[in-house]
N, C-alpha and C positions, 0 to 999 in steps of 0.2 A: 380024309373025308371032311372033315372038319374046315380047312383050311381051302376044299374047294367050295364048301355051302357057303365061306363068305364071301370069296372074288365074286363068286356068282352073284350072292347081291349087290355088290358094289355094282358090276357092270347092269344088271336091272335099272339100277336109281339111276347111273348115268344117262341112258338111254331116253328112260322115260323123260330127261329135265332138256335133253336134246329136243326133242317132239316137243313140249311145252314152249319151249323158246323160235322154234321155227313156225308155230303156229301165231302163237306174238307179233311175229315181226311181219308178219301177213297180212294184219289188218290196220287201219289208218295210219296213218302220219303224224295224227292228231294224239298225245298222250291226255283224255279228260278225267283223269280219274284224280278227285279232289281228297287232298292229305290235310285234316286236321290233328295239331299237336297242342295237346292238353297238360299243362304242368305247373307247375307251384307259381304266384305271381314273383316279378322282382323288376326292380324299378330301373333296367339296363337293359340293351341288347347286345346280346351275346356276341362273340367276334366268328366270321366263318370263314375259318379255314380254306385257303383258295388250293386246290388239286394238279400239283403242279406236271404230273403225270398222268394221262388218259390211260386208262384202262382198254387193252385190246383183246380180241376174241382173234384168235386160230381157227379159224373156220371156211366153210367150202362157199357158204352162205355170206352175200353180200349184207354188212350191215349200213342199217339206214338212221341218221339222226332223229332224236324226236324232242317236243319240246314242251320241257317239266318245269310248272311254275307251282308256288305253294306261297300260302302267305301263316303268318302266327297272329292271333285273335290274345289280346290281352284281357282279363277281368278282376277288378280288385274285390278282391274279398272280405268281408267285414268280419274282422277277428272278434270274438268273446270274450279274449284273454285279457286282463288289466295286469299289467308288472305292480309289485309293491313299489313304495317310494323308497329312492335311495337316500339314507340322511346324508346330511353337510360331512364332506374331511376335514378335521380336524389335522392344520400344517403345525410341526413340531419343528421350530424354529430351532436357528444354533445357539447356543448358551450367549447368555449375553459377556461381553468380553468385561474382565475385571476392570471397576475404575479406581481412580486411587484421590482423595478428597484434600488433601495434602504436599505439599511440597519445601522442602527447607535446604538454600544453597549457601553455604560457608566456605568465605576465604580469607588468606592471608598474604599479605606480601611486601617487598621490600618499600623503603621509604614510609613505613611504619598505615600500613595501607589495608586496614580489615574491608571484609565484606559479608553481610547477612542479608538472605533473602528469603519471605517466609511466605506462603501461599496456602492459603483455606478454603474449601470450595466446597457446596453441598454435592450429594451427588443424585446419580441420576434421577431426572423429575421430569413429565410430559409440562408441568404450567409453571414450576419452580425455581428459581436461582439463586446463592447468597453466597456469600463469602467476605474476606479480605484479603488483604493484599499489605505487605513492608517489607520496603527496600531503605536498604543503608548501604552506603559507598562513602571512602574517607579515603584523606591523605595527609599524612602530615609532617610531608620528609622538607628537608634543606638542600639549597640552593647553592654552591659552591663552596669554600671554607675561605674563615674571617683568617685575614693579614695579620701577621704576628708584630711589625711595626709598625707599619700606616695601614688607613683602611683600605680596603680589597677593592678595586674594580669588578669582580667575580663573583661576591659576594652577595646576594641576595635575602636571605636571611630564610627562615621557614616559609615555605611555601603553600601553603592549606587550602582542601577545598572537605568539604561536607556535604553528602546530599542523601535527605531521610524523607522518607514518603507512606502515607500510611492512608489507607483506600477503604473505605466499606462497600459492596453495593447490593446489591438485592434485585432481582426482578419476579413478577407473577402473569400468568396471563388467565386472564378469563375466561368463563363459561363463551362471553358473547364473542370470542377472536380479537381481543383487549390485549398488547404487552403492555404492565403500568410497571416502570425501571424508576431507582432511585441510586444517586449515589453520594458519600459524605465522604469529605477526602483533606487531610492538611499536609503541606510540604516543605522545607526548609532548608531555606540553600545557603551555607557559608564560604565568603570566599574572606581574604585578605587582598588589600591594597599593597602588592607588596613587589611592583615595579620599578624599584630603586634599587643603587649596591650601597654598598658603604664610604664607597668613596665620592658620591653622589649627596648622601646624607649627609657628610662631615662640610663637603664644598660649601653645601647651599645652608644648612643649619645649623653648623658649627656640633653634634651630636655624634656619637658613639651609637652604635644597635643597641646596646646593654643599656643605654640608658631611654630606650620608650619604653612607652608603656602599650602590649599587642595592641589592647582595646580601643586605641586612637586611630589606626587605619584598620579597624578589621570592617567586614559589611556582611548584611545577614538578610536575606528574603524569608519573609514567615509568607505560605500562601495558606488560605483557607477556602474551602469550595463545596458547592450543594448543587443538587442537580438529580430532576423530574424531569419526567419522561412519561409521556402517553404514546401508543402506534395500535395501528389497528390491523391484523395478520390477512382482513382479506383480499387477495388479490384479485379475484374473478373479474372476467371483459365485462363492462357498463356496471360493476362496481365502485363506488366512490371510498376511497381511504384515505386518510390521515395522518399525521404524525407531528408532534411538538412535542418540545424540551423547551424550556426556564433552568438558566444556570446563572445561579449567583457567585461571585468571587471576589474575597478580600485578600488586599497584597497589603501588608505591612511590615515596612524593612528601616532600618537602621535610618537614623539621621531622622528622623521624624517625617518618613515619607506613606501614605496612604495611597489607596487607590480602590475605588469599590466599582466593580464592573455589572452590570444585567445583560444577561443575554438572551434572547426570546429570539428561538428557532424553530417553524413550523412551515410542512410543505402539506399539499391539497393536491390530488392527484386520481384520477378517471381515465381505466381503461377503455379502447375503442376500436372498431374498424375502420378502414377506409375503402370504398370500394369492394364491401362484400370479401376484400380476397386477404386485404392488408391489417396487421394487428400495429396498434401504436399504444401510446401512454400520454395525460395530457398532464403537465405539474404548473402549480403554482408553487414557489419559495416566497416564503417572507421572513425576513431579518431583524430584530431591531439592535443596537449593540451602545450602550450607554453605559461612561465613562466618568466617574465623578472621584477628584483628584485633592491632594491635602500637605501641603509642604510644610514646614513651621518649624525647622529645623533650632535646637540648642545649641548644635555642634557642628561641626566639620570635619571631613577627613583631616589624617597628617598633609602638612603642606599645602591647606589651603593658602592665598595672600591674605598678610594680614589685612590691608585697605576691604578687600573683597569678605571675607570675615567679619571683620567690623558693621559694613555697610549690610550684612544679609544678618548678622545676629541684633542688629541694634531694634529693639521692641516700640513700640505705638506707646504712650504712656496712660492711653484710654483703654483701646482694646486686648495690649499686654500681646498681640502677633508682631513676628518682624515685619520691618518695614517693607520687604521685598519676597515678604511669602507667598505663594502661590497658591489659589485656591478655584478652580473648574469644573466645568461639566463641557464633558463632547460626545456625541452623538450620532451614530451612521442608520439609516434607514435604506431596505434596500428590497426590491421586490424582482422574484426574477422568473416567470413565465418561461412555457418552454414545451416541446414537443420530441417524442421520442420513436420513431418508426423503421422500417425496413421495408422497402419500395426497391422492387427489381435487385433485388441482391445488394443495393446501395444501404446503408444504416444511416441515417440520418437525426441530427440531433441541432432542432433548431431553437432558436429562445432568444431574449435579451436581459441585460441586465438594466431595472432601470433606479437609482441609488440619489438619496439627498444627502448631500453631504453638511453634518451639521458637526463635522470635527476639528477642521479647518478654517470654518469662517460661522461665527456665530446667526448669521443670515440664512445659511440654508443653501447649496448650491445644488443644482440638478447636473446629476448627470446617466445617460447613456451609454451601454456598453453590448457589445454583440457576445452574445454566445451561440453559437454554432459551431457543425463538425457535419462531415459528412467520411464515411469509411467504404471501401469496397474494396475484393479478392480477386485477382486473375491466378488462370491457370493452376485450377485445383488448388486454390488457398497457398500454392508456391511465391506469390507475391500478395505483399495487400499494403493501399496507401490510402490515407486518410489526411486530410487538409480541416483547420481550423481558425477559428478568428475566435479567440476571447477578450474577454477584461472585467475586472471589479477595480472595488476600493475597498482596502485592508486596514485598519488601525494600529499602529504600532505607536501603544501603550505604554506605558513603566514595565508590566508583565511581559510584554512582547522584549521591550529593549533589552531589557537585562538577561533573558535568556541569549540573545546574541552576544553581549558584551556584558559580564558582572562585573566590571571592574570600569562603569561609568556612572557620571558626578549624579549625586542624590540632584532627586527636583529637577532633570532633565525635560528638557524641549520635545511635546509629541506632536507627532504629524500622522497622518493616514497617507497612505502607497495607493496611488491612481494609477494603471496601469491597461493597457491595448498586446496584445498578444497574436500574431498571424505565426502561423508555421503550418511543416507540410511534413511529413514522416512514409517513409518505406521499409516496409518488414518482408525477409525474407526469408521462409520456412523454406533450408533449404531439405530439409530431411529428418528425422524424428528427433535425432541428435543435436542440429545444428540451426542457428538461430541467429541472423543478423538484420539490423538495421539500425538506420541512416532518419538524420533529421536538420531540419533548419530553423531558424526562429528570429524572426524582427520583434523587438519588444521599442513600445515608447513609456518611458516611467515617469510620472511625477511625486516630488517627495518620496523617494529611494534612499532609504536607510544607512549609512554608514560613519564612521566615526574619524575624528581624531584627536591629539591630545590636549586639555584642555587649559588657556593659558594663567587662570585665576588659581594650580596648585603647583606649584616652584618647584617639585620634586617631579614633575612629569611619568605622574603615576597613575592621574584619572580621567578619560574620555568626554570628551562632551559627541552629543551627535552632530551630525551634518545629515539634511536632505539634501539630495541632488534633483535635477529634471535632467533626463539624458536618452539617449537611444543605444540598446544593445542589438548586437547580433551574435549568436548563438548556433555555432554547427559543428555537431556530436555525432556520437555512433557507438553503439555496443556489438559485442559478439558474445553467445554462449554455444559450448560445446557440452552436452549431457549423453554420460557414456552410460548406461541402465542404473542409473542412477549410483551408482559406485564413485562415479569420478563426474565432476561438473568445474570448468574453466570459465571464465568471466573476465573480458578487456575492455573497458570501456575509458570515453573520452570527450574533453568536449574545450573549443577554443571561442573566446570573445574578441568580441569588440565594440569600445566604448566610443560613444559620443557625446560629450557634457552641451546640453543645452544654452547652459550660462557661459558666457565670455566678459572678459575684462580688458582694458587697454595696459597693456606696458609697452612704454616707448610711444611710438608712431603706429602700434600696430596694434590689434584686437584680437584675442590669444583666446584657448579655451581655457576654464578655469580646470586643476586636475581634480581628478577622481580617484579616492585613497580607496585602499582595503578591497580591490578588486583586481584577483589576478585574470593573465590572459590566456593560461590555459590549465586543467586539470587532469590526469590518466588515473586510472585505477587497473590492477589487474589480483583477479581471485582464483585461488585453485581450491573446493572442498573434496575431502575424499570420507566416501561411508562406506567402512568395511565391517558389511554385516552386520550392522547396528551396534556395532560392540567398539567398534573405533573410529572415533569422528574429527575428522582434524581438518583445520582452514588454515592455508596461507595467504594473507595478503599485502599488495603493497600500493601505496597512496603517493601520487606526485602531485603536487601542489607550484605555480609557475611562480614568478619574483609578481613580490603585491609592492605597488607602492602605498608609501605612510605617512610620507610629509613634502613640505618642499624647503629648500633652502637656498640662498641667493650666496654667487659664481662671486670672485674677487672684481669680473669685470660687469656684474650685477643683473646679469642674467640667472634667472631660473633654473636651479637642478634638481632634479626627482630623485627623491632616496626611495630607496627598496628594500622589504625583507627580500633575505638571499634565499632561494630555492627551496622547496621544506619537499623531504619524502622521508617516508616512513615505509618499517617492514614490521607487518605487527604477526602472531602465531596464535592460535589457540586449537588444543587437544583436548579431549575429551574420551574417558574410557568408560564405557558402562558394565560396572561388574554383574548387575544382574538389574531388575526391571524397578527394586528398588534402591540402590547403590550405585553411585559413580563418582569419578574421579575426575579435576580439572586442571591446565595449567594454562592459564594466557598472558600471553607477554607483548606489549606495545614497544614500539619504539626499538626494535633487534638492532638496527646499525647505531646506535648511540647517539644519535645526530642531537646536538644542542639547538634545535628550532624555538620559531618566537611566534606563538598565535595573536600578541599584539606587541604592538614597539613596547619593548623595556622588559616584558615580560617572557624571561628564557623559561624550555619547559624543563620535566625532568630528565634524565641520560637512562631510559631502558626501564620500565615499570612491567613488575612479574609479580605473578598472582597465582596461588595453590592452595586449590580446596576441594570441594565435596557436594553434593548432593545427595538427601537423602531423604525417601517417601515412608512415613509411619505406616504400613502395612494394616488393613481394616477388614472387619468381616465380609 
């Protein structure tokens, strides 16, 4: 009974929703009956579901389309509710990584060869910097062994070099974006004049080695140096900033040679646009570089001539100087304008240089020189070349010369380097690892530095200079391979070719004059390997091409070029770090033993090795 009171109602409802629906579908076509939907605001329209299957009725009753339209009415409503304020997060940065304010490297090695290196540094500061700095490097081994009956051809006698360097400097920067840097620094370089053997010395001076005394060919640069510095840290576009240094320098070395240098360095420089779109930079440079020089020599190296001797020691008997001492000021002035931009993917860097030259000729010469460069990338930075034209004028000083050659005549001849420079360079990124390019270069030089032996010391053991005026050309190329930094290879190379401006007649005919101390080609090739920071080692090896040194005349009285013969080297250096304050060194120059000659007469040593340490004072 039960179970039939409920079919029963079911079939009632049925019926009746039958009857409801056929009475429906009875009246209009027209469905007007308007749906308003009322609900929360929100600031999207919902997405509607398209019905991808029609709903069908089973029925006896034709059914009729009808047409249902409704729309949604939005209204925002003015909340009451105010959120509290959320305070600022507070970001908890990583520990700052330990520094270490200190550094001290020792070593040892043959041919009686110490090393100490010591480094002090404040540490971390946002406006702060101080420290110093001392390096010492020495050698003081011998040169072949003395002949037990006559004296040696091979003999050279001790060979010594010194070089001690000792640095303060300090920097601050200001409230107002002021860096004010100072630095105080003296250096001293000892070489010997020790370009003869023994059988050289006995020929020409009738002398035994045992019987000099070192301190008649030794030689010795003392430098001293100071140097301020203003810069101003803002860079912001249609910002004006600044920057100068004042560096003063006194050389005083052996044989009563002086030399006091100023040098007043300051650029001027205004960010800009171009065209609303383009960012540039606008500089002025200014240089001044003054030179003031003091010969007055006592003395002479070993083997000066005595006539030459005589004539440069013989004193004034007014003013008590030699009669052929030297005493000068020279002078470069140089201003160099210049513009800095990126226009269509192009970099461009245009300027001149414009320079009086008051070092070369007491008058004053003007001269002009381009600086320019323009660079740009094809194909996703897979290429990119860049084409240039420069030139200045450089002073090569007492300080300058004897850094290329120590072992040339006190009271040497200075000139300044005028110099035009064009070239064109292509870099090819060919992939994150690998790295090549190609370059060319026309150089025209005036007053180009180089040396040969000088004929007023009979022992052919001191340099005088030579300028040249000549034309080089210059085309090299490197390659680097970097494998995730583990492994990094390096071959590079580069061949000349000289053209001496100066010509002479021999004979009938009008010959170039040579050009010493300049080889025709150079290689290098490097392998570093860093294994996990804990083993650092570099191989290298250096070819150096035949340099000619001198000339000398044929039995049929023609002209023949002498040459150093080939110089290459394989040098090594290893490196173990036991822990972040400890490590371990060994570097050795010179692996194949090669008896090379960095100047005529002057053989070097056979294989310099070198074992030491570093180690950082641990700090709170």
């Amino acid at each position: 009974m039960r179970y039939a009171k409920f079919f029963s109602t079911i079939l009632f409802v049925t019926l009746s929703a039958m009857g409801f629906t056929s009475r429906a579908q009875s009246d209009s076509n027209v469905y007007n009956e308007r749906v308003i939907v009322t609900s929360r605001y929100k600031p999207v329209v919902e997405e509607m579901p398209k019905v991808n299957v029609a709903p069908t009725i089973t029925d006896t009753v034709s059914t009729i389309s009808k047409s249902f339209t409704y729309d949604i009415s939005t209204r925002r409503l003015t909340s009451l509710y105010e959120p509290s304020r959320i305070k600022a997060a507070r970001i908890i940065g990583e520990p700052a990584t330990r520094l270490y304010n200190n550094y001290l490297k020792l070593g040892l090695g043959n041919y009686w060869s110490p090393l100490a290196e010591l480094y002090f540094n404040s540490l971390r500061s946002p406006n702060k910097n101080y420290g110093v700095r001392l390096v010492h490097r020495s050698s003081w081994g011998t040169i072949g062994f003395p002949g037990e009956e006559t004296p040696s051809a091979t003999h050279y006698g001790q060979a010594p070099f010194s070089l001690t360097d000792v640095t303060l400097f300090g920097k601050l920067i200001t409230k107002k974006n002021l860096q004010l840097s100072a630095d105080l620094g003296y250096q001293s370089d000892f070489n010997r004049y020790y370009g003869f053997n023994d059988s050289t010395l006995f020929a020409v001076m009738g002398l035994n080695r045992d019987d000099l005394e070192k301190s008649s060919y030794n030689i010795a640069y003392n430098n001293a140096s100071v140097n301020f510095g203003v810069k101003t840290l803002n860079t912001d576009v249609h910002a004006l900033g600044y920057e100068a240094n004042l560096n003063v320098t006194d050389l005083f070395a052996s044989y009563s040679q002086n030399e006091l240098n100023f040098n007043l360095d300051g650029n001027i420089h205004y960010g800009f646009t171009l065209a609303q779109k383009y960012k540039g930079v606008a500089y002025l440079h200014l240089t001044y570089n003054g030179f003031f020089n003091n010969f007055d020599p006592l003395a002479l190296p070993l083997g000066a001539d005595s006539l030459f001797e005589a004539a440069l020691l013989d004193r004034d008997e007014t003013t008590g100087r030699s009669i052929l001492a030297d005493r000068g000021s020279h002078h470069l002035y140089k201003a160099n304008p210049y513009l800095d931009f990126i226009f269509s993917d192009f970099q461009i860097h245009a300027g001149a240089v414009v320079a009086v030259d008051a070092f070369n000729s007491n008058k004053g010469k003007v001269h002009v020189y381009p600086d320019a460069s323009v660079s740009k990338s094809f194909f996703n930075d897979l290429l990119s070349a860049t084409l240039y034209a420069q030139g200045n004028i450089d002073a090569n000083s007492w300080n300058q010369i004897r850094l290329v050659n120590p072992y040339v005549a006190p009271g040497s001849q200075v000139r300044a380097l005028s110099h035009y420079d064009f070239a064109a360079k292509l870099r090819f990124n060919l992939s994150k690892k690998i790295d090549f390019s190609v370059y060319g270069m026309y150089s025209s030089l005036d007053d180009d530095l180089s040396f040969e032996l000088d004929h007023h010391y009979t022992l052919h053991n001191v340099f005088r200079p030579v300028y040249d005026s000549l034309t080089r050309i210059k085309v090299g190329g490197n390659f680097a391979f970097v494998n995730d930094e583990m492994l990094r290879l390096e071959v590079k190379g580069n061949y000349y070719i000289y053209k001496n401006k100066r010509t002479e007649i021999q004979g009938d005919q009008r010959v170039e004059v040579p050009l010493y101390y300049r080889p025709d080609f150079d290689a290098g090739l490097a392998a570093t390997v860093n294994y996990h920071d804990k083993v650092i080692g570099r191989l290298e090896f250096q070819c150096l091409g035949r340099t000619p040194y001198a000339t000398t005349k044929a039995i049929d009285g023609a002209d023949s070029t002498l040459f150093l013969p080939l110089r290459y080297g394989l040098n090594l250096e290893v490196e173990y770090r036991h822990n972040k304050a400890l490590s371990f060194f060994l570097k050795a120059d010179n692996l194949l033993f090669q008896r090379y000659f960095y100047w005529q007469n002057y053989p070097s040593y056979r294989g310099l090795f070198l074992l030491g340490l570093t180690y950082t004072i641990p700090t709170k």
